[in-house]
PDB file with one MODEL, atoms N, CA, C and O in Angstrom:
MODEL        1
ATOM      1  N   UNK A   1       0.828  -1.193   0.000  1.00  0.00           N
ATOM      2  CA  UNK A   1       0.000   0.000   0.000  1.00  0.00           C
ATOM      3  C   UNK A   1       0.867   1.250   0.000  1.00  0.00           C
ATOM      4  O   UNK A   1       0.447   2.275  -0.536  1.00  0.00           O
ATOM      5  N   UNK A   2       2.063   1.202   0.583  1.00  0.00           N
ATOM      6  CA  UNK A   2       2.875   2.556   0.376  1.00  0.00           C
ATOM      7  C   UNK A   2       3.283   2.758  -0.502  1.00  0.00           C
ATOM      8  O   UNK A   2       3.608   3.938  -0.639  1.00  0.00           O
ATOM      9  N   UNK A   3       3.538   1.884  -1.607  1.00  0.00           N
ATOM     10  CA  UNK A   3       4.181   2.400  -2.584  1.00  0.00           C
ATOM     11  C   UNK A   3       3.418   3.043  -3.446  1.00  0.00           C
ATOM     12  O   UNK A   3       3.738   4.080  -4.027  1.00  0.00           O
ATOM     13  N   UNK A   4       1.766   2.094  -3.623  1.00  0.00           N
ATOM     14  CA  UNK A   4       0.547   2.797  -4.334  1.00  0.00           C
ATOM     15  C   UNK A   4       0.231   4.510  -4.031  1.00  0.00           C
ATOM     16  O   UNK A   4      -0.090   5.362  -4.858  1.00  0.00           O
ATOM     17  N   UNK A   5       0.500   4.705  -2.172  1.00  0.00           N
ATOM     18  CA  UNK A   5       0.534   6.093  -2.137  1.00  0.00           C
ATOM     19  C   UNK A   5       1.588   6.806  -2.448  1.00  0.00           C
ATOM     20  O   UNK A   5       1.413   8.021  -2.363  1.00  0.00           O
ATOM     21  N   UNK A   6       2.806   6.391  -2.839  1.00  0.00           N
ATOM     22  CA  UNK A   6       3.712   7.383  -3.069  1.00  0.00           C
ATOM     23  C   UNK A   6       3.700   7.488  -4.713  1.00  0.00           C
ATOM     24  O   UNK A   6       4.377   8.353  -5.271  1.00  0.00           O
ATOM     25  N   UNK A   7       2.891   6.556  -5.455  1.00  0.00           N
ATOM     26  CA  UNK A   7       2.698   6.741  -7.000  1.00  0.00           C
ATOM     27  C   UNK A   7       1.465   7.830  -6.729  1.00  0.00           C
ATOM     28  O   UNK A   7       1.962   8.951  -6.827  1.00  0.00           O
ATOM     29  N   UNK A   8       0.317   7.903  -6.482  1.00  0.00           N
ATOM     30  CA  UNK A   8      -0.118   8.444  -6.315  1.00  0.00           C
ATOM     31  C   UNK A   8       0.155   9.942  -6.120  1.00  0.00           C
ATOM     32  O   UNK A   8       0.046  10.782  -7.014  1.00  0.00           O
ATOM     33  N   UNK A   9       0.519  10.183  -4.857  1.00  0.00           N
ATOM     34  CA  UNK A   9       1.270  11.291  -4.194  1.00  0.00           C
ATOM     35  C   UNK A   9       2.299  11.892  -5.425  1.00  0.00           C
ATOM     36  O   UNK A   9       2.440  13.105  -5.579  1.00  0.00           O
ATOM     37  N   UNK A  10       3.040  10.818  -6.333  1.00  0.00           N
ATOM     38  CA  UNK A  10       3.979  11.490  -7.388  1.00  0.00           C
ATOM     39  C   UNK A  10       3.542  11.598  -8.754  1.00  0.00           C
ATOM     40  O   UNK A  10       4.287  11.721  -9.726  1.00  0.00           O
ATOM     41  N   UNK A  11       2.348  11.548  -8.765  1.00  0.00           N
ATOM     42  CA  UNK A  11       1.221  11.647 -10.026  1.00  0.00           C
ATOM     43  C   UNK A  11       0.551  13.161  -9.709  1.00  0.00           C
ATOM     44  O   UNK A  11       0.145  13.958 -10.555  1.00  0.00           O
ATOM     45  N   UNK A  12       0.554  13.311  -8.378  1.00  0.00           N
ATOM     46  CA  UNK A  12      -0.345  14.996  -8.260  1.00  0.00           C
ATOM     47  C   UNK A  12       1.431  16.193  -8.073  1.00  0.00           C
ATOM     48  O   UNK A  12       1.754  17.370  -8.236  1.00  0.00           O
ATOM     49  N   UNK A  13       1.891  15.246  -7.767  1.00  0.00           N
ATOM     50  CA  UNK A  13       3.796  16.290  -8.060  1.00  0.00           C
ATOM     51  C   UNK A  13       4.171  16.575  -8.875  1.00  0.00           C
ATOM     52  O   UNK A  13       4.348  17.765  -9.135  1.00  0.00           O
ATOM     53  N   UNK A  14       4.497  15.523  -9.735  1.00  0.00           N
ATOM     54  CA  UNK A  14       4.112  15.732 -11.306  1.00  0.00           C
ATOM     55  C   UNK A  14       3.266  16.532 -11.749  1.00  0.00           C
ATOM     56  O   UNK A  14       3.868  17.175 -12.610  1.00  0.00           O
ATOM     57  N   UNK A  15       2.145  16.919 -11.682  1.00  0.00           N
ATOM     58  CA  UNK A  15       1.662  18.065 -12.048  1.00  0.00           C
ATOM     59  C   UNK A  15       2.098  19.270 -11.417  1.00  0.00           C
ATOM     60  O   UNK A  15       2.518  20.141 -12.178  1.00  0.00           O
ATOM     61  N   UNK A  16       2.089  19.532 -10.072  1.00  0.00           N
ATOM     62  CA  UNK A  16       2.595  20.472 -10.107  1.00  0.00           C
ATOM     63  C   UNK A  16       3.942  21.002 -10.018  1.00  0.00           C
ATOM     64  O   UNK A  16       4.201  22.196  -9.865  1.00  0.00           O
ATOM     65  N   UNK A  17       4.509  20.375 -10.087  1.00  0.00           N
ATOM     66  CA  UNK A  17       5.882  20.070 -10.814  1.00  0.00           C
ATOM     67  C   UNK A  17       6.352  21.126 -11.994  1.00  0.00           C
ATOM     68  O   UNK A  17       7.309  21.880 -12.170  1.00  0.00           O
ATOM     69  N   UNK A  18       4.854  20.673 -12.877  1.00  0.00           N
ATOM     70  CA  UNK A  18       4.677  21.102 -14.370  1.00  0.00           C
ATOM     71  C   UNK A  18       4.284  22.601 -14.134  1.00  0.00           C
ATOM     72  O   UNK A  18       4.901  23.458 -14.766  1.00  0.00           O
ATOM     73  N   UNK A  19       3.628  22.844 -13.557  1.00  0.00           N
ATOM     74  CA  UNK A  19       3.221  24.426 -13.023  1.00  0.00           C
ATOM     75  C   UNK A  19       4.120  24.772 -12.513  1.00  0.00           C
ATOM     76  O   UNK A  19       4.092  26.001 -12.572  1.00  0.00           O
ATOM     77  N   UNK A  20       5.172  24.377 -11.889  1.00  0.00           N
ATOM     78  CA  UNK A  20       6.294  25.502 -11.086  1.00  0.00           C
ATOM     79  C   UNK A  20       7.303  25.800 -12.342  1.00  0.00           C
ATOM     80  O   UNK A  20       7.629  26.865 -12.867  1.00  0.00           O
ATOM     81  N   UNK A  21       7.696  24.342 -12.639  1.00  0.00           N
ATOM     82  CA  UNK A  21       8.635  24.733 -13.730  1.00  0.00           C
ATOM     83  C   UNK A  21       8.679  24.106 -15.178  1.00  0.00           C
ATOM     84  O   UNK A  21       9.267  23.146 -15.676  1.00  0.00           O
ATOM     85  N   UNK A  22       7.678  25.202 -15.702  1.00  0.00           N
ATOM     86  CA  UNK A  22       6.909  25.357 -17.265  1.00  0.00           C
ATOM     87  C   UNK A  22       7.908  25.115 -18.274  1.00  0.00           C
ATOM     88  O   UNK A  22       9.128  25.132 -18.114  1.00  0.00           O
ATOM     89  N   UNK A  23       7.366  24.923 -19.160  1.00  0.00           N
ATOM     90  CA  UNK A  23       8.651  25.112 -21.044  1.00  0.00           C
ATOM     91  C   UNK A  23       8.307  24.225 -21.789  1.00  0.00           C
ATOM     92  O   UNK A  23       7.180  23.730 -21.779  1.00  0.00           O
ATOM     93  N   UNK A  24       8.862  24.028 -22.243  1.00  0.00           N
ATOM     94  CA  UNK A  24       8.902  22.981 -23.399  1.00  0.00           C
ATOM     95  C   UNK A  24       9.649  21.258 -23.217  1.00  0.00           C
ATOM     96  O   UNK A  24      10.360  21.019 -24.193  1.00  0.00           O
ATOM     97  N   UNK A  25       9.613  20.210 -22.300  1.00  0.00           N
ATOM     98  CA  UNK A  25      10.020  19.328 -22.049  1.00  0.00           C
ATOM     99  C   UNK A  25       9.917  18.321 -23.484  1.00  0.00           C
ATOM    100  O   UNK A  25       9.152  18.387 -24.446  1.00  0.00           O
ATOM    101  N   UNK A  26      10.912  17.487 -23.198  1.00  0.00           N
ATOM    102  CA  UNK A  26      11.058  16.788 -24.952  1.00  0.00           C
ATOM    103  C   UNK A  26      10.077  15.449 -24.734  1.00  0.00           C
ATOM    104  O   UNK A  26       9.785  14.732 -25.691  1.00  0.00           O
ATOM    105  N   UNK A  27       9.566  15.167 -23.281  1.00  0.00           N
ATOM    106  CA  UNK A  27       9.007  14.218 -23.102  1.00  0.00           C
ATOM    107  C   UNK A  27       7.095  14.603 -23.187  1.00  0.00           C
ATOM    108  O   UNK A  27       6.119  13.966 -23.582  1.00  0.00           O
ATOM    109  N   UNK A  28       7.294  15.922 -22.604  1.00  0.00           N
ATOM    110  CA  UNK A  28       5.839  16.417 -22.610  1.00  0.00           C
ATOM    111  C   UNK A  28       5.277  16.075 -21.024  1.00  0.00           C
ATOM    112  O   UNK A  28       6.138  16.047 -20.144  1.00  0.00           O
ATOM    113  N   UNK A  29       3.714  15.790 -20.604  1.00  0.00           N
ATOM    114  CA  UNK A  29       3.392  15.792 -19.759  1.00  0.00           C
ATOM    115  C   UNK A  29       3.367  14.763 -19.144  1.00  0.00           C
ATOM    116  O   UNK A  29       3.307  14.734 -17.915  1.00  0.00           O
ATOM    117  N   UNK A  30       3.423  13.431 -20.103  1.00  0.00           N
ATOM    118  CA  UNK A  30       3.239  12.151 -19.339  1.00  0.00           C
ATOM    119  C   UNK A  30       4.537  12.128 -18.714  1.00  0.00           C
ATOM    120  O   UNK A  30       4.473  12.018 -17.490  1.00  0.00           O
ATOM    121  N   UNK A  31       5.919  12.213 -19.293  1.00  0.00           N
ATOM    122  CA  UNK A  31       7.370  12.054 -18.905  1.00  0.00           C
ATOM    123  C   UNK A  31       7.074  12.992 -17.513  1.00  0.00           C
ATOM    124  O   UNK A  31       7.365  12.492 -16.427  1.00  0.00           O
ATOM    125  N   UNK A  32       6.538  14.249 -17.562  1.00  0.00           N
ATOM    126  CA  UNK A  32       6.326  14.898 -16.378  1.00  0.00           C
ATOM    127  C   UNK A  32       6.271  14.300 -15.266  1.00  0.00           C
ATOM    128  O   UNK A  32       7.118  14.133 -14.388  1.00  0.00           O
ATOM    129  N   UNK A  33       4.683  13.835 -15.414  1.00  0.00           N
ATOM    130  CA  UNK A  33       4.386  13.125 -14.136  1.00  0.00           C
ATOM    131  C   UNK A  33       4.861  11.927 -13.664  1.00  0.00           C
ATOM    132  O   UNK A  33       4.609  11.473 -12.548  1.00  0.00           O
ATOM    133  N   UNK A  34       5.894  11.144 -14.931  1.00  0.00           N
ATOM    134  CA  UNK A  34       6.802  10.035 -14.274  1.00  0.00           C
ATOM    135  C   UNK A  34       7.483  10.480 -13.781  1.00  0.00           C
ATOM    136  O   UNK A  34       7.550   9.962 -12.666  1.00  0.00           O
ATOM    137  N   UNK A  35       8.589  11.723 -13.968  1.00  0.00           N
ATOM    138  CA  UNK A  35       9.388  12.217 -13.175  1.00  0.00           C
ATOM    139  C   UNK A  35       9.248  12.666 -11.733  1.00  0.00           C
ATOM    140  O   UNK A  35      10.175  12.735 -10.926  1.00  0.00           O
ATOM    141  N   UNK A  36       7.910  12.976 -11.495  1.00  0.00           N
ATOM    142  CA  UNK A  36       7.064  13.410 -10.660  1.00  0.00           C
ATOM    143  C   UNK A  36       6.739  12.217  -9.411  1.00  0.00           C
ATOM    144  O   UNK A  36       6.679  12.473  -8.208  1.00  0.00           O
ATOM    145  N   UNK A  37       6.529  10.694 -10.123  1.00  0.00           N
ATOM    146  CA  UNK A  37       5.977   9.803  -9.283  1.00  0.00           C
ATOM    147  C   UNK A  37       8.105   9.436  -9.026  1.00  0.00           C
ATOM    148  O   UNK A  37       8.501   9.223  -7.880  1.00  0.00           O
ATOM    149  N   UNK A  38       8.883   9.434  -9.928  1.00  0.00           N
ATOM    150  CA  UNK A  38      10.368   9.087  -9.647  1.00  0.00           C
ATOM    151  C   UNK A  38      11.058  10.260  -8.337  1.00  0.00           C
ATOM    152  O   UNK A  38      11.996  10.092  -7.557  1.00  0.00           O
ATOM    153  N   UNK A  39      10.202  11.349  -8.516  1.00  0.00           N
ATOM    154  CA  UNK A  39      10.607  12.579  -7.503  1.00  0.00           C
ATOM    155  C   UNK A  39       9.949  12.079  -6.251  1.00  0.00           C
ATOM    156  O   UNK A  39      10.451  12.587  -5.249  1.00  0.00           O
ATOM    157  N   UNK A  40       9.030  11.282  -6.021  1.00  0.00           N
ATOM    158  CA  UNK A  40       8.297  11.228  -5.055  1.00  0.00           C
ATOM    159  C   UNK A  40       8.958   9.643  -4.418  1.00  0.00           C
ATOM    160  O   UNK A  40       8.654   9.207  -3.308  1.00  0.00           O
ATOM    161  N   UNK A  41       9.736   9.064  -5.218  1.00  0.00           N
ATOM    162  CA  UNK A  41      10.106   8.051  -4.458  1.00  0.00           C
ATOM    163  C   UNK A  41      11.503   8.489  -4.263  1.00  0.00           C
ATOM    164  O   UNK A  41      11.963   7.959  -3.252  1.00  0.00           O
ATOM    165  N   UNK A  42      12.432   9.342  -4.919  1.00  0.00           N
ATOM    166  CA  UNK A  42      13.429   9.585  -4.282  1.00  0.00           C
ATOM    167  C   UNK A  42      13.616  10.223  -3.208  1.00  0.00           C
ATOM    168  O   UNK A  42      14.545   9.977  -2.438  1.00  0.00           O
ATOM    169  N   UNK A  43      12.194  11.698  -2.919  1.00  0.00           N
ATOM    170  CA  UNK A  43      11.957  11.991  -1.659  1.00  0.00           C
ATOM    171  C   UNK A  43      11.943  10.800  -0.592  1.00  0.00           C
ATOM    172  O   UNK A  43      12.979  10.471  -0.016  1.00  0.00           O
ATOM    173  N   UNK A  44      11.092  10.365  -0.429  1.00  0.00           N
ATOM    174  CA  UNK A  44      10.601   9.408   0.278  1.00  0.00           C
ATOM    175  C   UNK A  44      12.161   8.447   0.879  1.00  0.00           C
ATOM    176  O   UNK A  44      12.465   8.236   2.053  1.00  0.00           O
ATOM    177  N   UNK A  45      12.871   8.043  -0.292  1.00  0.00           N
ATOM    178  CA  UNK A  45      14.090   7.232   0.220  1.00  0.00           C
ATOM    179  C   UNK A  45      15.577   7.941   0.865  1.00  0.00           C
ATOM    180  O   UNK A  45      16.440   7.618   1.682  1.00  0.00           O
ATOM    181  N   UNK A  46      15.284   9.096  -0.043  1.00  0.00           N
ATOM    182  CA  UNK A  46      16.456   9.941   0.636  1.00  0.00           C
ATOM    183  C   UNK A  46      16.011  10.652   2.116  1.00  0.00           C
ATOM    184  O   UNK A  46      16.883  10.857   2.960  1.00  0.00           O
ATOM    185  N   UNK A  47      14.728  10.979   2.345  1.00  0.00           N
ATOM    186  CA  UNK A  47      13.945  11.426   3.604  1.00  0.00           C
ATOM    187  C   UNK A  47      14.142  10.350   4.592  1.00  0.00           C
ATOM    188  O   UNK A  47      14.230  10.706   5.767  1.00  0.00           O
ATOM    189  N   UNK A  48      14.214   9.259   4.351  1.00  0.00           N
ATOM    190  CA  UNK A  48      14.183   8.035   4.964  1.00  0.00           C
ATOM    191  C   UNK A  48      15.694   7.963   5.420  1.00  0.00           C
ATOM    192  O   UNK A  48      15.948   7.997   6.625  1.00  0.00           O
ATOM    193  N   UNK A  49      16.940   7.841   4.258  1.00  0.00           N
ATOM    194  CA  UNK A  49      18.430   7.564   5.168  1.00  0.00           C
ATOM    195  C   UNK A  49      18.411   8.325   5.439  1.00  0.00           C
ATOM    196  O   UNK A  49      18.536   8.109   6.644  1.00  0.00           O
ATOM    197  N   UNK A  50      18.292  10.125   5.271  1.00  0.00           N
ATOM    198  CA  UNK A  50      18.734  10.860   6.383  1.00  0.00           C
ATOM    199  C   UNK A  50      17.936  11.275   7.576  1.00  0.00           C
ATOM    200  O   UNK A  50      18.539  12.046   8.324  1.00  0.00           O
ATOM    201  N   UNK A  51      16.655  10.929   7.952  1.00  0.00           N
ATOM    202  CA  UNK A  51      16.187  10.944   8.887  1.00  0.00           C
ATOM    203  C   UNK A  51      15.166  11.714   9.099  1.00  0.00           C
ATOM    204  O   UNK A  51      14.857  12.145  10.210  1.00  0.00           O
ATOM    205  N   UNK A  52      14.556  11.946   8.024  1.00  0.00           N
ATOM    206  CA  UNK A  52      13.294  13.611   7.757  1.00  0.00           C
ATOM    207  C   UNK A  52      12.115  12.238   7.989  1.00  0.00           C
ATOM    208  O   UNK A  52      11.204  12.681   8.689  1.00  0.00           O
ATOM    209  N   UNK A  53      11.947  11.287   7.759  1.00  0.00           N
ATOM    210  CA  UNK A  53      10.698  10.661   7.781  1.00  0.00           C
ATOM    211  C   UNK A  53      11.439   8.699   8.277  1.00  0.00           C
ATOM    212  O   UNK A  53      12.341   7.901   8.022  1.00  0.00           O
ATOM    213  N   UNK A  54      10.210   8.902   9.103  1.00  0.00           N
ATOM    214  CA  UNK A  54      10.820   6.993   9.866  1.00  0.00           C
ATOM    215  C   UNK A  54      10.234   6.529   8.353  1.00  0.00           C
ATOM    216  O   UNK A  54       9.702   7.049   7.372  1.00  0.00           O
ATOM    217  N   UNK A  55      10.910   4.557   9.046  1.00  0.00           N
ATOM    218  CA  UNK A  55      10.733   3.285   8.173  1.00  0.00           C
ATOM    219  C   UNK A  55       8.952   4.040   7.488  1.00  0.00           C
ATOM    220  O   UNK A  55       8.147   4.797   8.031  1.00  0.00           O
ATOM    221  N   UNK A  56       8.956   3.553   6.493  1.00  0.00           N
ATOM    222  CA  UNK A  56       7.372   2.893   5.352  1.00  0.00           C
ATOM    223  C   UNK A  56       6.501   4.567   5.362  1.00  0.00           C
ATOM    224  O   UNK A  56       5.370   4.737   4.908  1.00  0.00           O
ATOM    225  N   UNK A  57       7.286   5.553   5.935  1.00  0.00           N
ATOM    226  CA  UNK A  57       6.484   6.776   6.080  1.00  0.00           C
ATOM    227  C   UNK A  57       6.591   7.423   5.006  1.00  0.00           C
ATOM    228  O   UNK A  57       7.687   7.955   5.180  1.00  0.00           O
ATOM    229  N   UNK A  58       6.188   7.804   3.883  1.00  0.00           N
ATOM    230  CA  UNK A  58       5.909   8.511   2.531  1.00  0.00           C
ATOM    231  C   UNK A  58       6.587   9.840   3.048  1.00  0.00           C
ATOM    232  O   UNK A  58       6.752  10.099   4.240  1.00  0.00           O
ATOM    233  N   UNK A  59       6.988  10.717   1.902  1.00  0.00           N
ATOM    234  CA  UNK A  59       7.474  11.683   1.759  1.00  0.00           C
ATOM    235  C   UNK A  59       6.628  12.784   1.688  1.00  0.00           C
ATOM    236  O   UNK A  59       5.693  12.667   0.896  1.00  0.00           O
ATOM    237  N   UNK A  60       6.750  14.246   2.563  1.00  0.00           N
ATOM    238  CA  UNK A  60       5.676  14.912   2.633  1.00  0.00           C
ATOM    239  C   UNK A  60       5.460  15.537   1.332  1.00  0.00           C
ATOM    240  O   UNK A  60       5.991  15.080   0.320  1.00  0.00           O
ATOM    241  N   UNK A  61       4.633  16.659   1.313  1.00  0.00           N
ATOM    242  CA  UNK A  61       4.506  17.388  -0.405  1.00  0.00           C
ATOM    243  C   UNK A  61       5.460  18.191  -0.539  1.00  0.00           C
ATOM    244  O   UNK A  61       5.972  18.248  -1.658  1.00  0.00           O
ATOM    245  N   UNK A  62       5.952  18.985   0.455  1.00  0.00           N
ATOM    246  CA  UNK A  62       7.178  19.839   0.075  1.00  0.00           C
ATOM    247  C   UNK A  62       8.061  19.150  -0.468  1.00  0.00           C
ATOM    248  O   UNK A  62       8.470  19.455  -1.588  1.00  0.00           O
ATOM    249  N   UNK A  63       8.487  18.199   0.130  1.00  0.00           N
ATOM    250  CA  UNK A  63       9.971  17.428  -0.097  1.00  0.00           C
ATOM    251  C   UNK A  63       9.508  16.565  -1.440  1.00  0.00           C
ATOM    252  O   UNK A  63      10.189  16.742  -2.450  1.00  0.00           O
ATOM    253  N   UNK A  64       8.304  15.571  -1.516  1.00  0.00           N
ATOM    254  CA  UNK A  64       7.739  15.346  -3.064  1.00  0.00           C
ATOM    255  C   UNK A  64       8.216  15.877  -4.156  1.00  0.00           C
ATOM    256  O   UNK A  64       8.971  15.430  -5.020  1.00  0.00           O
ATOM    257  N   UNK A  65       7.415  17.412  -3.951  1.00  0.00           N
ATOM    258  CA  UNK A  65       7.894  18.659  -4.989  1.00  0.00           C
ATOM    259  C   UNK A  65       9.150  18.845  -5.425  1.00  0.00           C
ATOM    260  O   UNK A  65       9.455  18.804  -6.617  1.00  0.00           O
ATOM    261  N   UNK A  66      10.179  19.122  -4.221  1.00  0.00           N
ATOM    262  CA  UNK A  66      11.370  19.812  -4.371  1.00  0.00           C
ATOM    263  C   UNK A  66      12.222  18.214  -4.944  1.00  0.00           C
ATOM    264  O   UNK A  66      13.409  18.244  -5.269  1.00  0.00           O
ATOM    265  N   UNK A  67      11.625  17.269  -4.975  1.00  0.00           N
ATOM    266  CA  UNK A  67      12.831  15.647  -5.419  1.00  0.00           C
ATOM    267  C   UNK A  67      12.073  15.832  -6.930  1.00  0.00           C
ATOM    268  O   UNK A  67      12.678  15.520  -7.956  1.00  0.00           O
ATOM    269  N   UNK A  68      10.956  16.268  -6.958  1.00  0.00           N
ATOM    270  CA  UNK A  68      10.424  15.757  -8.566  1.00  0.00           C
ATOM    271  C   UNK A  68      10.975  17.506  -9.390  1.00  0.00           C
ATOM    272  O   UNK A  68      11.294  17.308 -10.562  1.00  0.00           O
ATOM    273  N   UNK A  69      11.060  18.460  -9.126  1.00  0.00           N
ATOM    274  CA  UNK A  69      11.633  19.586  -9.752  1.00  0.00           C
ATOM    275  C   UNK A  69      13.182  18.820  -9.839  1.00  0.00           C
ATOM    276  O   UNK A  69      13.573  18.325 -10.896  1.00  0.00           O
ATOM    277  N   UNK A  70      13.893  18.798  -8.740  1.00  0.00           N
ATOM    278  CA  UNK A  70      15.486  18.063  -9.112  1.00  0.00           C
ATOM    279  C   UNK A  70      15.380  17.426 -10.223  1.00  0.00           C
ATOM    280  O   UNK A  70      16.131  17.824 -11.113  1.00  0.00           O
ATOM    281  N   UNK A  71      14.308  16.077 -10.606  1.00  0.00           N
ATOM    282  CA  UNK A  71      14.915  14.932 -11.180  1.00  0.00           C
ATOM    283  C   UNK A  71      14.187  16.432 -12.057  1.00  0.00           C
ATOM    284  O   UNK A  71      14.997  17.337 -11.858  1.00  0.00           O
ATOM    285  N   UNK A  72      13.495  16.748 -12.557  1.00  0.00           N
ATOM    286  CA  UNK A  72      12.806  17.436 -13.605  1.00  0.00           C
ATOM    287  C   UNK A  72      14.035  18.063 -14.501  1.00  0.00           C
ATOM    288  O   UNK A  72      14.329  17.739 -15.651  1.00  0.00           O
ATOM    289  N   UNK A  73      14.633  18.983 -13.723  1.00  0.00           N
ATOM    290  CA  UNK A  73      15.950  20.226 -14.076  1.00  0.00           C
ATOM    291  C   UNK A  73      17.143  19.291 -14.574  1.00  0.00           C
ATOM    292  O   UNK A  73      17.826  19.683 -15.520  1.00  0.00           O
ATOM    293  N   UNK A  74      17.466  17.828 -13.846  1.00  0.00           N
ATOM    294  CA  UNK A  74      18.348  17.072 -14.243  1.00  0.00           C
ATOM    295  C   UNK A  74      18.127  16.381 -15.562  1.00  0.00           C
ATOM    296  O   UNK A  74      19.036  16.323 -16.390  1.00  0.00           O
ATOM    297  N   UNK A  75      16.849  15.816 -15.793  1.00  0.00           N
ATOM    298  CA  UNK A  75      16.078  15.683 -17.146  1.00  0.00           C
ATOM    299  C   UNK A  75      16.409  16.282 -18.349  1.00  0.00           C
ATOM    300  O   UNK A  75      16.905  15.724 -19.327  1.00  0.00           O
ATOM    301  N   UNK A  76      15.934  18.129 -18.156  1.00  0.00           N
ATOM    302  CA  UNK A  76      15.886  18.909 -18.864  1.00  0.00           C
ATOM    303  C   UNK A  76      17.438  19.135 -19.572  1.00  0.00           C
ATOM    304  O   UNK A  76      17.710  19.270 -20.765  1.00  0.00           O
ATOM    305  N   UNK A  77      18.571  19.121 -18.087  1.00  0.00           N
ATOM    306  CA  UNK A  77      20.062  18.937 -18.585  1.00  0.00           C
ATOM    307  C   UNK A  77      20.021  17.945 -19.636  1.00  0.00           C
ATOM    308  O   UNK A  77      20.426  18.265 -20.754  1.00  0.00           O
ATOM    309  N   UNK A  78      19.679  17.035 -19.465  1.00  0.00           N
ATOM    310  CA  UNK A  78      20.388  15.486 -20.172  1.00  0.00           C
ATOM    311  C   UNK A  78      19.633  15.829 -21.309  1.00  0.00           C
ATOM    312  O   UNK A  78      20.285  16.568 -22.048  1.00  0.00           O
ATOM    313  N   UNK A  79      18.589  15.592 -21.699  1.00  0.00           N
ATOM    314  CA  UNK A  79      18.032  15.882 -22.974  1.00  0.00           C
ATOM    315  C   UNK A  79      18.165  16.508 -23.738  1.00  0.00           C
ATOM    316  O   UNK A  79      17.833  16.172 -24.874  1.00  0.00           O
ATOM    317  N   UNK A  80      18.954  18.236 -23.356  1.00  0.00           N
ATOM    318  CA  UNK A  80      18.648  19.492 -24.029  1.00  0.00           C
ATOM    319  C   UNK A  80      20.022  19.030 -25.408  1.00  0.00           C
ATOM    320  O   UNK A  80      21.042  18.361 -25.242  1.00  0.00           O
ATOM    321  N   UNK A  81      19.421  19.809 -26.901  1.00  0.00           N
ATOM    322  CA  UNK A  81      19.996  19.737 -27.649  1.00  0.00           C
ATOM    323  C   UNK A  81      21.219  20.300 -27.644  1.00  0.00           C
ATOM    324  O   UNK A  81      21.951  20.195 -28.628  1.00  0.00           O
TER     325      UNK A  81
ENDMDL
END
């Protein structure tokens, strides 16, 4: 069940994700919100070893946000022509 909420949880990040930081992505919106549900599990695991959230506890929305903008901006690096 946690992982269903942290897809979840990185399906509504992903969007707003897409609203904080707009343009032209080469993947478009679906790549968005994968990056978004991938932002929401790296929150969640990196929150976890360093100690922001105990064992099986999901990642809050701030920290969601701010892991799915990272992978987003790192994305945007790797792809750009």
């Amino acid at each position: 069940m946690n992982i269903l909420w942290i897809i979840v949880i990185g399906f509504l990040i992903g969007f707003f994700a897409k609203l904080l930081m707009p343009g032209r992505d080469p993947g478009g919106f679906i790549i968005t919100i994968l990056l978004g549900i991938a932002g929401s599990f790296v929150a969640t695991y990196a929150g976890q070893h360093f100690g922001w959230y105990g064992k099986g506890q999901p990642a809050g929305f701030i920290g969601a946000i701010l892991g799915a903008i990272a992978i987003l901006a790192v994305y945007r690096l790797l792809t750009r022509r």
